[in-house]
TORPA-4810 file (N, C-alpha, C, O; in nm, 3 decimals):
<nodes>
NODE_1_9.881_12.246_10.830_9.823_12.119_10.867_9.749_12.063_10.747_9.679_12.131_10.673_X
NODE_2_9.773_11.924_10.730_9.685_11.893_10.633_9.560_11.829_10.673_9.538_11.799_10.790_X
NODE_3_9.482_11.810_10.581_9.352_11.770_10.582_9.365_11.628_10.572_9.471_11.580_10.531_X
NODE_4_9.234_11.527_10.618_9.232_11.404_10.618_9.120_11.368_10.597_9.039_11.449_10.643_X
NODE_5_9.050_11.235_10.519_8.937_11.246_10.564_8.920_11.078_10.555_8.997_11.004_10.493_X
NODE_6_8.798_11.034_10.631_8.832_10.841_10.660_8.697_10.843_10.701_8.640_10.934_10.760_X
NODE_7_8.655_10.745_10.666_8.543_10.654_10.731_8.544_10.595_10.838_8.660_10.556_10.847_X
NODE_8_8.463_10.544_10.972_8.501_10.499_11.050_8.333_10.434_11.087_8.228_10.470_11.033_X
NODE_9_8.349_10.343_11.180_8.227_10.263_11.269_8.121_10.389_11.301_8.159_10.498_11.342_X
NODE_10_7.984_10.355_11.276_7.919_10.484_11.319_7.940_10.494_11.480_7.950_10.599_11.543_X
NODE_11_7.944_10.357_11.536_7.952_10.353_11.695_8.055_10.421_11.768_8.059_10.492_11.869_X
NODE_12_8.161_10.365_11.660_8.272_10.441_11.714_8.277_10.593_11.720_8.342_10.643_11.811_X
NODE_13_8.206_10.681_11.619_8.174_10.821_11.570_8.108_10.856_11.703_8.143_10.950_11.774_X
NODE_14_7.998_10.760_11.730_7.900_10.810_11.847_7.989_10.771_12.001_7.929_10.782_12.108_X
NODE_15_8.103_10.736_11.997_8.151_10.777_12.129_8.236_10.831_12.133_8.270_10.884_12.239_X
NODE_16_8.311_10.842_12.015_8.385_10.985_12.018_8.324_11.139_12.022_8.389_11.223_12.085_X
NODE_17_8.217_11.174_11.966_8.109_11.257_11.979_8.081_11.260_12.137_8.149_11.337_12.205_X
NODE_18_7.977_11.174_12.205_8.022_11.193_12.315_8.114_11.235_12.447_8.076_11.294_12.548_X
NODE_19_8.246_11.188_12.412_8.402_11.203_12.462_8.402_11.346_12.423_8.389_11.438_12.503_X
NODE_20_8.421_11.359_12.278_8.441_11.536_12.286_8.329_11.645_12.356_8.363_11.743_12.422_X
NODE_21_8.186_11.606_12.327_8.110_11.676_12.472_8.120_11.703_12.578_8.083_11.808_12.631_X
NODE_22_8.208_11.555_12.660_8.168_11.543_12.792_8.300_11.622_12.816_8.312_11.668_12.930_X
NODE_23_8.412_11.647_12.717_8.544_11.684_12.777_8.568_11.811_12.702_8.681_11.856_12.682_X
NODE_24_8.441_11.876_12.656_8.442_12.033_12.593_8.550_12.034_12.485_8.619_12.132_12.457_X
NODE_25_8.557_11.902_12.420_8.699_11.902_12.306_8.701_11.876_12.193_8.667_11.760_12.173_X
NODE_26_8.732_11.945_12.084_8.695_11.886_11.922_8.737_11.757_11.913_8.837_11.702_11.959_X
NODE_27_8.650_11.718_11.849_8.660_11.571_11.781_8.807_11.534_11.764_8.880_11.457_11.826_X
NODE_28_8.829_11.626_11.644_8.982_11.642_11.548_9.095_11.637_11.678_9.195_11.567_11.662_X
NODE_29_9.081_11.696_11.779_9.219_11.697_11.861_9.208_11.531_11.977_9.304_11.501_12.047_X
NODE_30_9.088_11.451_11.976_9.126_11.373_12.059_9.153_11.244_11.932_9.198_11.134_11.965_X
NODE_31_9.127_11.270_11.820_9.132_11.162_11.761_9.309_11.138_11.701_9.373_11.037_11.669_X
NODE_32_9.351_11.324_11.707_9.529_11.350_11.672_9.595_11.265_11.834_9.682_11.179_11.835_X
NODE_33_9.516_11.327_11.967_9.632_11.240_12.073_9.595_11.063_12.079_9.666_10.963_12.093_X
NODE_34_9.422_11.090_12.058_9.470_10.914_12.051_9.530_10.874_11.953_9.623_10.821_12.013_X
NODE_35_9.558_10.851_11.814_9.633_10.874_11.702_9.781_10.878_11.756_9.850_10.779_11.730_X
NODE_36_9.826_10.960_11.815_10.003_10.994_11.861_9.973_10.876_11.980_10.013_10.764_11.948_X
NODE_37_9.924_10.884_12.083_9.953_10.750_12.215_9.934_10.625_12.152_9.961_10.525_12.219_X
NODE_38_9.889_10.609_12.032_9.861_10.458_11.945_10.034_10.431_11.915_10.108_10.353_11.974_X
NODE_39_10.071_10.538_11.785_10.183_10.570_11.730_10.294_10.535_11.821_10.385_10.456_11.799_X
NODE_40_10.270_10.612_11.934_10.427_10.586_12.024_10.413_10.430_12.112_10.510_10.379_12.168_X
NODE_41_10.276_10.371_12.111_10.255_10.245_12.184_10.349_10.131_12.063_10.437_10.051_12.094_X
NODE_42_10.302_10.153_11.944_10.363_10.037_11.809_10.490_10.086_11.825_10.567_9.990_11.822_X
NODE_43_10.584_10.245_11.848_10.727_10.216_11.877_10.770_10.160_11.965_10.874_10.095_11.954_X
NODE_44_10.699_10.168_12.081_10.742_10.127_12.190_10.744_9.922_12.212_10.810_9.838_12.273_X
NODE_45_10.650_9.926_12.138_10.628_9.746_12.107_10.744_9.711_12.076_10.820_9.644_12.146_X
NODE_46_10.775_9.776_11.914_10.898_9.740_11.862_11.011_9.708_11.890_11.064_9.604_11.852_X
NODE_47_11.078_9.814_11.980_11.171_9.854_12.077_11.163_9.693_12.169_11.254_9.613_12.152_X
NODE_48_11.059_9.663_12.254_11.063_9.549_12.309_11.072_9.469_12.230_11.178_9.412_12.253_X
NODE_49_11.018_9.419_12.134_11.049_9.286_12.035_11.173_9.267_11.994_11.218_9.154_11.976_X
NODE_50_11.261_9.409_11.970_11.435_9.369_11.894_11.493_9.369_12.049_11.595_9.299_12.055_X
NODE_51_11.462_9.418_12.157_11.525_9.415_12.254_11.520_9.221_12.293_11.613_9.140_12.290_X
NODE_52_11.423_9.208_12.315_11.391_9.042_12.310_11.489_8.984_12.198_11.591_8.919_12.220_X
NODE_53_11.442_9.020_12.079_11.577_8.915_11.999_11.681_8.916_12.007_11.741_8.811_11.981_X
NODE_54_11.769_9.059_12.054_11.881_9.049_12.083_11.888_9.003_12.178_11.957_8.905_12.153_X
NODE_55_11.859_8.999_12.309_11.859_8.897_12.411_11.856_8.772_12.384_11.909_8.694_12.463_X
NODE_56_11.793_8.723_12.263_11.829_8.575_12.238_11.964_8.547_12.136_12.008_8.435_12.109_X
NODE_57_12.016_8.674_12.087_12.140_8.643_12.019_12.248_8.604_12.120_12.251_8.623_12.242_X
NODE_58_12.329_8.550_12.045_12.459_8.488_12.152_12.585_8.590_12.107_12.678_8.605_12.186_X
NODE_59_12.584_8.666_11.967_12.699_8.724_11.921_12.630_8.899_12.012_12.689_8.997_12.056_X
NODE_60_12.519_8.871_12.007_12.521_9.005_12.116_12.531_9.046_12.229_12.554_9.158_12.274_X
NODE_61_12.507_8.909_12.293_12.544_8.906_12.405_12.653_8.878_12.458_12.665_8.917_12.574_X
NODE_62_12.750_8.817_12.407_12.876_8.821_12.414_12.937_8.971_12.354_13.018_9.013_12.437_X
NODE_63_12.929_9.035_12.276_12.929_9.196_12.308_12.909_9.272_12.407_12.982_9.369_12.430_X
NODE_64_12.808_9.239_12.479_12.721_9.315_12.603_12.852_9.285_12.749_12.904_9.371_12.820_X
NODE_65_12.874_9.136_12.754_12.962_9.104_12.797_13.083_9.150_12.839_13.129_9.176_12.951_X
NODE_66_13.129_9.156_12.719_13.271_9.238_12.680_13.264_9.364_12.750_13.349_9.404_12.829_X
NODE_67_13.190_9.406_12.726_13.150_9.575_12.741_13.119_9.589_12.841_13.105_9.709_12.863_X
NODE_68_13.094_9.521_12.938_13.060_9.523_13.095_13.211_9.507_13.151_13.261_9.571_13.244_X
NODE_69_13.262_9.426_13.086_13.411_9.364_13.174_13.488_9.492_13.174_13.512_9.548_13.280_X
NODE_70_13.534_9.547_13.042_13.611_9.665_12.991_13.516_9.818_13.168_13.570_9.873_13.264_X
NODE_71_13.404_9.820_13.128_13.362_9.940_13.238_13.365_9.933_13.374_13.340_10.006_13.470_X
NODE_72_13.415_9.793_13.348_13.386_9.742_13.508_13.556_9.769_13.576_13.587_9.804_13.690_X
NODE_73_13.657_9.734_13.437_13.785_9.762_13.498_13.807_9.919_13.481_13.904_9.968_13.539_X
NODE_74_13.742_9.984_13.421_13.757_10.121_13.418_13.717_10.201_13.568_13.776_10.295_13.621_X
NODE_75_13.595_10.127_13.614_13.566_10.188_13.767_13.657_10.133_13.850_13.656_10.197_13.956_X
NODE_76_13.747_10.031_13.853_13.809_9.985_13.968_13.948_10.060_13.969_14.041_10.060_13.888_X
NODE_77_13.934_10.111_14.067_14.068_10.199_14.102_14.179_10.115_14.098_14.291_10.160_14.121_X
</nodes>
């Protein structure tokens, strides 16, 4: 594991301090999961934003199209 080290809001220090008291938990491990649930929230943004633009493309959606018609005659007996 590597080491890190950062400055931060003293306020913010003093409720994370708190948080790790009240929940018997080092500092270092709630600041790694909030850190990772931040991380996977900005992929997950992302993911919605290109999903949105391709929804406004017309050459992709006419792909999407296609590709529905083709599976659709594949299920019909």
């Amino acid at each position: 594991m590597t080491t890190f080290t950062s400055s931060l809001p003293e306020e913010l220090l003093d409720k994370l301090d708190k948080m790790a008291k009240k929940l018997s938990t080092p500092k270092n491990s709630l600041i790694e999961r909030a850190l990772r649930i931040y991380l996977d929230q900005l992929n997950r943004a992302e993911y919605v934003r290109s999903f949105k633009q391709a929804g406004m493309d017309t050459n992709i959606l006419d792909m999407a199209e296609e590709g529905m018609e083709d599976y659709l005659k594949q299920m019909t007996p």
